[in-house]
C-alpha positions as CSV (number, residue, x, y, z in Angstrom):
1,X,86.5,22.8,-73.2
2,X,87.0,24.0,-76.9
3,X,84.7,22.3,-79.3
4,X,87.0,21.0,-81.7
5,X,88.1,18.4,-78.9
6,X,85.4,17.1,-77.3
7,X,85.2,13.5,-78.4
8,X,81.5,11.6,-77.5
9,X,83.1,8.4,-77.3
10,X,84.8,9.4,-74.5
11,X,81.7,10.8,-72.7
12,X,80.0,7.6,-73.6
13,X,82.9,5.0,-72.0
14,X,82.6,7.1,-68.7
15,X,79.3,5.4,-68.4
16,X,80.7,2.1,-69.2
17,X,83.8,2.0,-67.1
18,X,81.1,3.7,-63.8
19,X,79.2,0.3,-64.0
20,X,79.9,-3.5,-63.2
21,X,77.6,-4.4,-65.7
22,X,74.5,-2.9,-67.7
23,X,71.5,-4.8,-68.3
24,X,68.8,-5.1,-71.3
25,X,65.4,-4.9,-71.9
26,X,63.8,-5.3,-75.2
27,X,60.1,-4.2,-75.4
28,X,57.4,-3.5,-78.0
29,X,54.3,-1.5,-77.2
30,X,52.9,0.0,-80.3
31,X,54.8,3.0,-82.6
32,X,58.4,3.0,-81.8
33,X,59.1,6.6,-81.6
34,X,57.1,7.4,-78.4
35,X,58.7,4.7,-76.1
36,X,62.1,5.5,-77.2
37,X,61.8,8.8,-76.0
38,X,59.9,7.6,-72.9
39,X,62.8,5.3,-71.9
40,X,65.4,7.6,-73.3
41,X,64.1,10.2,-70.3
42,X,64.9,7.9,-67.3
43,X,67.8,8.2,-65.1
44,X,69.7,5.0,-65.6
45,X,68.9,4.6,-69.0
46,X,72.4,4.2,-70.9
47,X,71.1,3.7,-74.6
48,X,68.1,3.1,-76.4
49,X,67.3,2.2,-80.0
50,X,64.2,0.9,-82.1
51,X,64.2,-1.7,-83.9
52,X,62.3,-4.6,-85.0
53,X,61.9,-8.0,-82.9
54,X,59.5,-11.3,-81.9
55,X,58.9,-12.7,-85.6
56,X,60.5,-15.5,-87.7
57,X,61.0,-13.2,-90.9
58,X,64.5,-12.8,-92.0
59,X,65.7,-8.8,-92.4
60,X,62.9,-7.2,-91.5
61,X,62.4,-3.0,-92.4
62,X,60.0,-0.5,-91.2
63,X,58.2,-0.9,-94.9
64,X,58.6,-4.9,-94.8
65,X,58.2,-6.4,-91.4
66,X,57.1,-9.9,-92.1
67,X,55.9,-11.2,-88.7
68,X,58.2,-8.8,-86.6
69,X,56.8,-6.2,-83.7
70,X,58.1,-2.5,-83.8
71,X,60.3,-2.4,-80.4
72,X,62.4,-0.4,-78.4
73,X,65.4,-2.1,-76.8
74,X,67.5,-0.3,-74.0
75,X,70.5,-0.8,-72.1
76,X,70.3,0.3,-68.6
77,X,72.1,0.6,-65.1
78,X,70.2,-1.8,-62.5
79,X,71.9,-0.2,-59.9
80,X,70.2,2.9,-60.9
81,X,67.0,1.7,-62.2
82,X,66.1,-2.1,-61.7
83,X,64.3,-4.0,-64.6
84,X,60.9,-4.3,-62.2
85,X,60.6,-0.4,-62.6
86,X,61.2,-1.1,-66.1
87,X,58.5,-3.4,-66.5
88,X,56.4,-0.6,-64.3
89,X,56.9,2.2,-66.9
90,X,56.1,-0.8,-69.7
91,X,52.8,-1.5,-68.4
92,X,51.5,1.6,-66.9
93,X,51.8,3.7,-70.2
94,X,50.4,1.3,-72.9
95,X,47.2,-0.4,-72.7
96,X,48.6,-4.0,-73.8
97,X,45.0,-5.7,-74.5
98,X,44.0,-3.6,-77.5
99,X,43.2,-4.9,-80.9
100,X,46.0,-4.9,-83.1
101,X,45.1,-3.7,-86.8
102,X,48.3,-4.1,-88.6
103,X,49.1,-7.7,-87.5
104,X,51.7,-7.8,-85.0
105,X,53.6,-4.6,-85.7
106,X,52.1,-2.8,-82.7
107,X,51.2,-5.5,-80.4
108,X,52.4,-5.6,-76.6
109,X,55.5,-7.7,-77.1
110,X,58.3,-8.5,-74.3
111,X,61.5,-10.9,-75.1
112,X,63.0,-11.6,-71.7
113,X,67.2,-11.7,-71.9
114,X,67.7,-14.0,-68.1
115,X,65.9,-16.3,-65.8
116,X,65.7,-13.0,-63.7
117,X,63.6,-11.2,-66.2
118,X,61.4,-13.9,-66.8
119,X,60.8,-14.0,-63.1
120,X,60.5,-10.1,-62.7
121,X,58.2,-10.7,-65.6
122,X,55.9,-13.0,-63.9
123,X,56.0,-11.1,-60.4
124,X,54.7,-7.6,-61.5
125,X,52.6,-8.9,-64.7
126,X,50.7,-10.8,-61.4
127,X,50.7,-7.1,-59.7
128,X,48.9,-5.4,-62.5
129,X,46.7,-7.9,-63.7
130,X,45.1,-7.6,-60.2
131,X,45.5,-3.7,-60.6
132,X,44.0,-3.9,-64.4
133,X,41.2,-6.1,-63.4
134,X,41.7,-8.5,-66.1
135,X,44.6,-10.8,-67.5
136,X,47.0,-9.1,-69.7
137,X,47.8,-10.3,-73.2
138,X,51.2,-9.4,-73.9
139,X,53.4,-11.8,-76.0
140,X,56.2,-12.9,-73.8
141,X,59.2,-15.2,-75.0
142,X,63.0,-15.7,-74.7
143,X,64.8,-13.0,-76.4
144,X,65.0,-14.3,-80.1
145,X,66.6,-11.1,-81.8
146,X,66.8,-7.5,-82.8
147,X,67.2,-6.0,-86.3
148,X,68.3,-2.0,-86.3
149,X,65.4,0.1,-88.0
150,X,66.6,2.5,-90.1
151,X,68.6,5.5,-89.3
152,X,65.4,7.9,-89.8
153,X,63.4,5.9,-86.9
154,X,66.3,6.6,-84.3
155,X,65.7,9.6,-81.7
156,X,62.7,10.2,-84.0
157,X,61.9,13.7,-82.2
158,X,65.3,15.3,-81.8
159,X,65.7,14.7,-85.3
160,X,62.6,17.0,-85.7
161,X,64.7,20.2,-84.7
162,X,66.9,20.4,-87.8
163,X,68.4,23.8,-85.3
164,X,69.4,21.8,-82.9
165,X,70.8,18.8,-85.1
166,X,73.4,21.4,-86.8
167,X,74.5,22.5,-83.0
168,X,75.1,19.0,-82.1
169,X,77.1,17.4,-84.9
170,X,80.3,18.5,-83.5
171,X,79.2,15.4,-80.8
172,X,77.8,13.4,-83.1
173,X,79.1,13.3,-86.8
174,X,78.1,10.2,-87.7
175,X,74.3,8.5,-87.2
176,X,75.7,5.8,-85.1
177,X,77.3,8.1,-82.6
178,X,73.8,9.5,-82.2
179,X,71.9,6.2,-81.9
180,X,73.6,5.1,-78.7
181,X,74.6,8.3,-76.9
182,X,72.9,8.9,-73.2
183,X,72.8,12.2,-74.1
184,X,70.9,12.1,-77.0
185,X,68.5,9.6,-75.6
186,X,67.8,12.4,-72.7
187,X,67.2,14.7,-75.6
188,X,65.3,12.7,-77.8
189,X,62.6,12.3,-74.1
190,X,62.8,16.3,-73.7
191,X,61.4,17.5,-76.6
192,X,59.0,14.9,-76.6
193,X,57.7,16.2,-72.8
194,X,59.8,14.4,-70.4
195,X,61.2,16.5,-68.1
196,X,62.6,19.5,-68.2
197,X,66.5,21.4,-68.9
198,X,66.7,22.2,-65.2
199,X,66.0,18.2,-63.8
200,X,67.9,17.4,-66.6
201,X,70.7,19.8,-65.9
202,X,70.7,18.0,-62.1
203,X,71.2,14.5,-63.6
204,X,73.9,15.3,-66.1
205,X,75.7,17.3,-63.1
206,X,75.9,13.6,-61.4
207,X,77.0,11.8,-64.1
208,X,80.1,9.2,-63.5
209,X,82.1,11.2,-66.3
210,X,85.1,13.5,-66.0
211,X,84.0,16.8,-64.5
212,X,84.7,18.2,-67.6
213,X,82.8,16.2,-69.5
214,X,79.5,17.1,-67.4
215,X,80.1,21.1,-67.6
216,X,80.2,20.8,-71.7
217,X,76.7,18.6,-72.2
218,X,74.6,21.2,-69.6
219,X,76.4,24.6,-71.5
220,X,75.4,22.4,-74.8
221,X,71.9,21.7,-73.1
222,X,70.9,25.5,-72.8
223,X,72.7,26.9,-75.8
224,X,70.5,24.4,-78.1
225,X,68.2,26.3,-80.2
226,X,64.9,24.5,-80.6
C-alpha cells in the first residue's frame, strides 16, 4: 500500500463496523499517563483517552482541576474483553486505599455508564475486598462527565519518541487522529512495557480490517525507529 493513500479513518471504522456495539469505562486511579497505556495494551481495547472526571467544577485543566479526578476513559469490545476483566486490571494494579495528597486528583475513582456496570461493580469489588483483606475505598457514582485533558497528556509515552512521531504522521496528521486510534493506543502500552512487537504483530494480524489494512500497521510497527 503506498503511503500517500493510507487513510486512518478508514482503519479506524473497520473496528466500528466489526462490532454490534462498544462499551465504556471511565476510571481514575492516580497519574493519568500510566493507565492509559496499561489499557491502551489490551486486546479489545478500541480507544482510550485521559481526561478529567468525578467533580462539580466547571472546565476543569490539568493546571486547574477544581474538585475533578485525573482518569482514563476507554471504549472497548465486550465481546473481546468484558467490563469484569476491566474492573480486574483496575483493581489489581493500583492500590485504591492510599492517602491522597493532592485532594482528589489521584484518588481511586470509578463512574459506572449502566445498571450492568454498577452490578459488575459490586460483584468483583465483593471478590477483592475478600482477596485485599479489607474494604476498598474507591469513589463509585453514576457517570457524571468527562472533560478532554490537553493534547500533551494523550499517549503520553509514544509522544516521548519524537523518531517515531515523524514516521507516523503520515497516519496521523492531526492530534485528534492520534487520541482515538487503536493503533496508537497499542503503541502508547509498548513503549511503556506492555507487550512486545511480535504479540503485538499477532493481534494486529487478526484485526476485523481489510487485509490490507493489517499488512501496513505491522510493516509500520517494525520500521518505527525508537
Amino acid at each position: 500500500m503506498e503511503q500517500d493513500r493510507v487513510d486512518i479513518q478508514a482503519i479506524e471504522h473497520g473496528f466500528e463496523n466489526s462490532m454490534s456495539s462498544y462499551e465504556r469505562a471511565t476510571l481514575g486511579m492516580g497519574c493519568f499517563w500510566g493507565p492509559e497505556a496499561r489499557f491502551g495494551s489490551l486486546p479489545g481495547v478500541i480507544r482510550t483517552r485521559v481526561g478529567f472526571a468525578g467533580g462539580t467544577a466547571p472546565n476543569p485543566t490539568y493546571r486547574n482541576l477544581g474538585d475533578h479526578t485525573e482518569t482514563v476513559e476507554i471504549d472497548f469490545n465486550p465481546e473481546v474483553l468484558n467490563f469484569e476483566d476491566v474492573l480486574l486490571h483496575f483493581w489489581k494494579n493500583h492500590y485504591p486505599n492510599r492517602d491522597n495528597y493532592k485532594g482528589r486528583q489521584y484518588i481511586s475513582l470509578l463512574r459506572y455508564h449502566s445498571g450492568e456496570q454498577k452490578e459488575a461493580i459490586d460483584k468483583v469489588k465483593a471478590g477483592m475486598e475478600k482477596e485485599l483483606g479489607e474494604a476498598i475505598e474507591t469513589d463509585i457514582a453514576p457517570f457524571n462527565g468527562f472533560t478532554l485533558a490537553e493534547e500533551r497528556h494523550q499517549k503520553y509515552y509514544l509522544k516521548r519518541y519524537p523518531k517515531a512521531l515523524d514516521q507516523l504522521e503520515i497516519l496521523y496528521p492531526s492530534p485528534e487522529l492520534l487520541v482515538d486510534s487503536t493503533f496508537a493506543a497499542r503503541l502508547n502500552g509498548f513503549v511503556k512495557g506492555f507487550g512486545n512487537r511480535e504479540a503485538l504483530k499477532l493481534e494486529i494480524a487478526g484485526w476485523p480490517i481489510k487485509e490490507e489494512h493489517r499488512q501496513y500497521l505491522i510493516d509500520l510497527l517494525f520500521q518505527l525507529k525508537w
